[in-house]
Steps between C-alpha positions, in 0.01 A plus 500: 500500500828491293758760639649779264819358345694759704371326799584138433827449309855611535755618218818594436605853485689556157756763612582310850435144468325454784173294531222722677111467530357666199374757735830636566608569151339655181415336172622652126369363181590631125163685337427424150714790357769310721541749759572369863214651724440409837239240613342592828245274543727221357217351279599596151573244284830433352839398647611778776730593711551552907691757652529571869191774616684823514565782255912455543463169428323565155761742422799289568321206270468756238863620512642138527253376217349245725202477245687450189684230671193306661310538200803371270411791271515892435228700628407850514485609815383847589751784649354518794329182550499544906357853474226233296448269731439721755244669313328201440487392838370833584265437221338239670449636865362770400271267328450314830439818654204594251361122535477558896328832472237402263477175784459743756818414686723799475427851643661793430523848742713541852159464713313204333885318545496567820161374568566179276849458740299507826248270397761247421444470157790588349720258268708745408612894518570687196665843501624684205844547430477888504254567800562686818739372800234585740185327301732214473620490850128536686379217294770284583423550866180429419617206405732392754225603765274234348711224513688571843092499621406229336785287620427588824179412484623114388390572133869375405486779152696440215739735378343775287709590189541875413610546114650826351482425134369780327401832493189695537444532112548118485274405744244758394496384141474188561187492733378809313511786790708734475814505746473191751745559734376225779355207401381176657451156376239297736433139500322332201691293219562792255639677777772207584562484154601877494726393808700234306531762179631761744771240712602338152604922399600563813776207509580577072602903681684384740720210329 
């Protein structure tokens, strides 16, 4: 099986100069009406370019006209083409997030997460951005219960991700319930999928 692009082949960030795995930075192409727009999935076609994964990153190529300048030619880039990007990425996890529903590998509700975290089935932990200190809190004890146990046991668990991404509206729209506040990917392809969507925002945030 032939890995993504963003999995086998390094570039060079635009703004930086720097030669990265393709996984680490973020492709642009020019539409048709010759707007810049960003590439998530790096698979349009078309000449693009890399920048570094990280929303400051995309704004300091935009201010120093990194695209103009790897291109060799004027584009239009949008005001607030990180503010895009982000929305993009978003975009696609919540996509993720609808795909591992509909797979059956995401549940939704404090209790069923709970139940899903002690039978060790958990890939990853999703909380919304605007829920409760204490919801959030007894679920990551939950959590941390489960994997001090199972190491204990010799199980030798991997590290659980928790993501904070979005908010309850988000999440809700997107797996059509209204107001998820706790939310739990569980292990299944669709569901790892919705893992790598939510690490590749999760770094673009933070960088």
């Amino acid at each position: 099986m032939a890995l993504p692009r963003s999995e086998e082949t390094e570039r060079m960030c635009a703004l930086t100069r720097e030669v990265k795995p393709a996984a680490d930075l973020i492709r642009f192409v020019v539409s048709p009406d010759g707007e810049l727009v960003p590439d998530t999935d790096a698979r349009a076609e078309g000449r693009g370019v890399w920048i570094s994964l990280g929303a400051k990153a995309v704004a300091e190529a935009q201010k120093k006209k990194a695209f103009a300048r790897s291109l060799k030619a004027e584009v239009k880039v949008p005001d607030d083409l990180a503010g895009l990007t982000r929305r993009r990425l978003e975009e696609r996890y919540l996509s993720a997030l609808s795909l591992a529903r509909k797979a059956g590998q995401l549940v939704t509700g404090a209790s069923k997460v709970k139940s899903a975290i002690e039978t060790g089935e958990v890939l990853a932990l999703l909380t919304a951005t605007d829920a409760a200190e204490d919801g959030r809190n007894k679920l990551l004890g939950s959590l941390k219960g489960y994997t001090m146990a199972a190491a204990e046991a010799g199980l030798n668990p991997s590290e659980t991700p928790h993501f904070e991404l979005l908010d309850s509206g988000q999440m809700g729209l997107a797996l059509g319930i209204e107001n998820v506040i706790h939310a739990a990917l569980t292990r299944g392809g669709a569901a790892q999928a919705a893992v790598q969507r939510a690490e590749r925002l999760a770094r673009y945030n933070a960088n």
